[in-house]
C-alpha positions in Angstrom: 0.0 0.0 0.0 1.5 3.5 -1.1 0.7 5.7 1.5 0.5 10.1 0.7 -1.4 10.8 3.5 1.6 12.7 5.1 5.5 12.0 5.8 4.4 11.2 9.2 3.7 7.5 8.2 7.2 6.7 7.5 8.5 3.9 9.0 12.1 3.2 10.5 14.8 2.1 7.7 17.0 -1.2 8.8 19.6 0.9 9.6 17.5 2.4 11.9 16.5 -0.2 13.8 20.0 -1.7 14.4 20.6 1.4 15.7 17.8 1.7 18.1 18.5 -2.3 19.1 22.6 -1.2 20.5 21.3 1.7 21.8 22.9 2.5 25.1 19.5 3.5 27.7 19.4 4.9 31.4 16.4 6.4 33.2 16.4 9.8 31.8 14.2 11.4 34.8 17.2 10.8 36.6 19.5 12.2 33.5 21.1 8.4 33.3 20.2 8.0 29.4 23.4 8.2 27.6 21.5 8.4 24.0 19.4 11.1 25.1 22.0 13.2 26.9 24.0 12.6 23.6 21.6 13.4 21.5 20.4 16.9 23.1 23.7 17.6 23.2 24.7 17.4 19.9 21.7 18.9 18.9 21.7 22.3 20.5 25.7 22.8 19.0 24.7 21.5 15.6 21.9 24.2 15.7 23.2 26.7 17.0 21.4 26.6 20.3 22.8 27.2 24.0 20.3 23.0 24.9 18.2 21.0 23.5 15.3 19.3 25.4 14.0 15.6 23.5 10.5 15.4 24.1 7.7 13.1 22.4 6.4 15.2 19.3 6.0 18.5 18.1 3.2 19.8 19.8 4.7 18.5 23.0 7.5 20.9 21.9 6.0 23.5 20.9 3.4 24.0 23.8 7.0 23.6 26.2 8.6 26.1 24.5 5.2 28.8 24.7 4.5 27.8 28.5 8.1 28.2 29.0 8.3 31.3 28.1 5.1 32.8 28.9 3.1 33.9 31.8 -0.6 33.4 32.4 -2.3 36.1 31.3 0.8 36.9 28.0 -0.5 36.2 24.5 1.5 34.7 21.6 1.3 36.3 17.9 0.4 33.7 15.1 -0.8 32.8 12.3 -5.1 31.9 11.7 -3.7 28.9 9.9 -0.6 28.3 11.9 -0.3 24.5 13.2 0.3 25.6 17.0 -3.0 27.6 16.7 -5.4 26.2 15.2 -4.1 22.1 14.9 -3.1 22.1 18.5 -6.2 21.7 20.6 -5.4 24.8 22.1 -3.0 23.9 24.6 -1.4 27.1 25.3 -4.8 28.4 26.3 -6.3 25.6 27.6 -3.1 24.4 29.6 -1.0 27.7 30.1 -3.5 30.4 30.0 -1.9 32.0 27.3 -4.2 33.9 24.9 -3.3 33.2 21.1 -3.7 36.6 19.4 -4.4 35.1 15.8 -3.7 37.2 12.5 -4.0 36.9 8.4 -1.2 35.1 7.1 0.7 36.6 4.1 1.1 34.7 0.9 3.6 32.5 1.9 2.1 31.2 4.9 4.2 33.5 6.9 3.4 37.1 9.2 4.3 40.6 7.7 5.9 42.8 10.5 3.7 45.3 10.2 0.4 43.0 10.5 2.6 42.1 13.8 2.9 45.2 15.2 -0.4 46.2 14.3 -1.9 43.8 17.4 0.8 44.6 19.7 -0.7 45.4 22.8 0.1 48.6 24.9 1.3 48.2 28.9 -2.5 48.2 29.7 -4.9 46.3 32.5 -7.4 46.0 30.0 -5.0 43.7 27.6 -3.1 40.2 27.8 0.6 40.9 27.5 2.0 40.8 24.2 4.7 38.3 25.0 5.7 36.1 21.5 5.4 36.3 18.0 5.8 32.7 16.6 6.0 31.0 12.5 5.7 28.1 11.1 8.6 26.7 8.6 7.4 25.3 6.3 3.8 26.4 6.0 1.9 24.0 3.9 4.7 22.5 2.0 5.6 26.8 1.4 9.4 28.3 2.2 9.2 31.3 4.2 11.1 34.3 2.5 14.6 34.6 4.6 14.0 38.1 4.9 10.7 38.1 6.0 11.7 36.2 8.8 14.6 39.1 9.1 11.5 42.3 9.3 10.2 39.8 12.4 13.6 39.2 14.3 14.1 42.8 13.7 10.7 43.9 15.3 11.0 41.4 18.2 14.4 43.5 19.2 12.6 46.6 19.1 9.4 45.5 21.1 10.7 43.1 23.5 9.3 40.2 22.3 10.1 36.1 22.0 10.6 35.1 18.3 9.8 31.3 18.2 9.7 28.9 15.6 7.9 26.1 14.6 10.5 24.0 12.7 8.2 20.7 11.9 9.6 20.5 8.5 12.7 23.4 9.1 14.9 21.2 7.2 12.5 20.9 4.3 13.1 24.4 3.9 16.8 24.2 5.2 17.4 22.0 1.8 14.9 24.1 -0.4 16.6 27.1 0.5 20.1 25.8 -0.4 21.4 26.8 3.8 22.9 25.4 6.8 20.0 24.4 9.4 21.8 26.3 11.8 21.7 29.8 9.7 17.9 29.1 8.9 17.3 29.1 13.0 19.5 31.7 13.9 17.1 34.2 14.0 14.9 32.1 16.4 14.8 32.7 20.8 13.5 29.1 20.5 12.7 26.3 18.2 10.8 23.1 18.0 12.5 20.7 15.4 10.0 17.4 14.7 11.9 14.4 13.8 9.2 12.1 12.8 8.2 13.5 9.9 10.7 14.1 6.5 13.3 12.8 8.6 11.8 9.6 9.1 12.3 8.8 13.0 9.4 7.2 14.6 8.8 9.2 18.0 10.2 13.1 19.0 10.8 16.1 18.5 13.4 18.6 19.9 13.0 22.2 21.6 16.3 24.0 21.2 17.0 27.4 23.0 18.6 29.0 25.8 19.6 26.6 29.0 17.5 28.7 30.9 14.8 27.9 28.9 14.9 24.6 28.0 15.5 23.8 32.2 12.0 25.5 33.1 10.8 23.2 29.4 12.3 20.4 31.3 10.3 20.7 34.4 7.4 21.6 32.4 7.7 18.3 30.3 8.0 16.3 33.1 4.6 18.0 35.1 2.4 17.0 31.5 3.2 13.2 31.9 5.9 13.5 28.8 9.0 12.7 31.0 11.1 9.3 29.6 12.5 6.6 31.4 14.7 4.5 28.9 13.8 7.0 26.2 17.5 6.5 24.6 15.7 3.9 22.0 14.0 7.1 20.5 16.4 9.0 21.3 19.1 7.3 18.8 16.6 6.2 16.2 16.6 10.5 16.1 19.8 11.4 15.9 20.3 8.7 12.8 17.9 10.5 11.4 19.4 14.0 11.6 22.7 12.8 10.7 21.5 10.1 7.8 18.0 11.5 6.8 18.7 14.9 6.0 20.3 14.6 2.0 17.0 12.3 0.9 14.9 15.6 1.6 16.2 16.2 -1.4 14.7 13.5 -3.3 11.3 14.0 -1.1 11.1 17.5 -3.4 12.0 15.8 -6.5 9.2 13.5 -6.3 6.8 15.6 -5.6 7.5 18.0 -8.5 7.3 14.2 -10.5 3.9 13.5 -8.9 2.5 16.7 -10.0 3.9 16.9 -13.5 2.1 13.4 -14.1 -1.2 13.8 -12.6 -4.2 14.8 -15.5 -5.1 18.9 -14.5 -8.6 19.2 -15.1 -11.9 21.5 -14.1 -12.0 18.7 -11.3 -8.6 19.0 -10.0 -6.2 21.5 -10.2 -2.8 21.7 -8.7 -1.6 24.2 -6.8 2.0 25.3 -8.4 2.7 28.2 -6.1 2.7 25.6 -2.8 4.5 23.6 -5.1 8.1 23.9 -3.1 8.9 20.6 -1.0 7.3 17.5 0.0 3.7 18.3 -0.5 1.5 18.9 -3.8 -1.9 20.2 -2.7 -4.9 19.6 -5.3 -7.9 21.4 -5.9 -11.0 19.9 -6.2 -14.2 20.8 -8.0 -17.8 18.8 -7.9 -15.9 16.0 -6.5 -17.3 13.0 -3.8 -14.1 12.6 -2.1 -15.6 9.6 -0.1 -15.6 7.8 -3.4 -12.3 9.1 -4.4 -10.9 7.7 -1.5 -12.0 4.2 -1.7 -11.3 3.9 -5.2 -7.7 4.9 -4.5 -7.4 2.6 -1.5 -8.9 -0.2 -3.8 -6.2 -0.1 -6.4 -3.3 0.4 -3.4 -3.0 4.2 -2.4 -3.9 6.1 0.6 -4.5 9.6 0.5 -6.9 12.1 2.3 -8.9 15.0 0.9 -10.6 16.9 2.8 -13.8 19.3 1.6 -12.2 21.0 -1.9 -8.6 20.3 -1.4 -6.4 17.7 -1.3 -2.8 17.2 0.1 -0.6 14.7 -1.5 2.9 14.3 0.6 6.4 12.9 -0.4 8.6 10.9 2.5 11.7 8.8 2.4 9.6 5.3 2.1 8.6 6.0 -1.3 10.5 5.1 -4.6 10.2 6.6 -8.6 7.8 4.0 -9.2 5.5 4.2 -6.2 5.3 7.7 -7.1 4.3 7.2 -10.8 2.1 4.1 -9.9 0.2 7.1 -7.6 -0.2 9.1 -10.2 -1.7 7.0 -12.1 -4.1 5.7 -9.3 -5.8 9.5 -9.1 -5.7 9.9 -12.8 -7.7 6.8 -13.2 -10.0 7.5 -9.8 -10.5 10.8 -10.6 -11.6 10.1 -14.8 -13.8 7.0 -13.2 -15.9 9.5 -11.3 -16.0 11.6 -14.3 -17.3 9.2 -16.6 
């Protein structure tokens, strides 16, 4: 079964799993996991960050690094689209009392600095403080522009405020962009990093930021149940990933341009070539039963999952030329058998 859904499905490579078999394991509550110790480690000097914290995935991560750096009653700048706002279940509010303070996003999934400043509060009872303005890289398969990013760092120095990022696929655009992982995060107070997506690992994610941070993280981790014991079996399945994983991005871009060059464009389904920069090739869809598209696809070997009038094919590491051809072909013939 070929499976599109998402790079999230991946499974671990042999190599992989040798790894994760030798792996040396403590009781990491006690900080006894050599894997995991290694592993964070490495991981805050390879990006560029004072520690690392290896927690389970990347909303884990991401809601440690906004309660960790937030008060109740402070609000975090983000995107309406944004993962850690609207894909979240809304565990800053709901588990840190921080207000989201949601805004537009701009053509490339990112925030202009103006549109940031714009919902800034003032030094007033009546308002949550303004405490974080956080992106997502990559936004729905989309690069963020380098100097957008640079307009935000810049307005966070002048206001006083916590630039985070949400890095689930930051070296997707790490390789799309041509840079050193470390350069792409540079402008970042904190980042969450997911491993278990392009990169292939099976479980975790990283926060990466100051050791000030990522202590009061630690604590934090441990108070939401999310504290490991002989976690180093995850933890070295990860870092084979970062240090194995990262060049077949590459090829993870290259077959989704494929995929898109061979599926049929028609007033059914049209693709959309400005998205069109990594893993992902996101469809349109017109006058389309996509309960029926489904099971036809699944019937002839192909998983995928539209949802309403859009659909979101994704690349990952498990899949070949030919699985990505023989895909093609699948919706060509699903989509012309609803037709007909």
């Amino acid at each position: 079964m070929i499976d599109l859904r998402s790079d999230t499905v991946t499974r671990p490579t042999e190599a992989m799993r040798k790894v994760m078999a030798t792996a040396e394991v403590g009781d990491d509550i006690y900080g006894d996991d050599p894997s995991i110790n290694r592993l964070e480690a490495w991981a805050a000097e390879r990006h560029g960050f004072e520690a690392a914290l290896f927690a389970t995935s990347g909303t884990q991560t991401n809601l440690l690094g906004l309660i960790a750096q937030c008060q109740r009653g402070d609000e975090y700048i983000v995107g309406l689209e944004a993962h850690t706002y609207k894909y979240e279940g809304g565990g800053a509010a709901v588990l840190g009392s921080i207000q989201p303070q949601p805004i537009p996003m701009n053509a490339f999934g990112g925030l202009d600095a103006d549109a940031v400043e714009a919902v800034i509060k003032p030094e007033d009872p009546h308002f949550a403080r303004s405490k974080l303005v956080t992106v997502e890289n990559t936004q729905h398969g989309r690069v963020l522009p380098q100097t957008q990013i640079d307009d935000l760092r810049a307005l966070c120095q002048r206001r006083g405020l916590i630039f985070h990022l949400d890095g689930a696929r930051a070296y997707n655009a790490a390789v799309k962009l041509d840079i050193d992982i470390a350069d792409l995060l540079q402008p970042f107070d904190s980042a969450s990093i997911c491993l278990s997506k392009g990169l292939g690992a099976p479980v975790g994610s990283l926060l990466l930021g100051s050791a000030a941070m990522i202590k009061e993280a630690r604590k934090w981790r441990k108070m939401l149940g999310g504290g490991w014991r002989q976690g180093g079996i995850l933890a070295a399945a990860a870092h084979h990933a970062l240090e194995h994983h990262v060049e077949l991005l590459q090829q993870d871009h290259e077959h989704a341009v494929l995929l898109a060059s061979l599926l049929d464009e028609s007033a059914a389904l049209r693709i959309n070539q400005g998205w069109l920069q990594t893993n992902m090739v996101w469809c349109e869809l017109s006058d389309v039963d996509t309960d029926k598209l489904t099971a036809l696809a699944k019937e002839a070997g192909l998983l995928i999952s539209p949802r309403g009038n859009s659909m979101r094919l994704v690349t990952h590491l498990n899949l070949t030329r030919s699985d990505i051809e023989r895909s093609a072909q699948i919706i060509n013939q699903s989509m012309h058998a609803l037709a007909s």
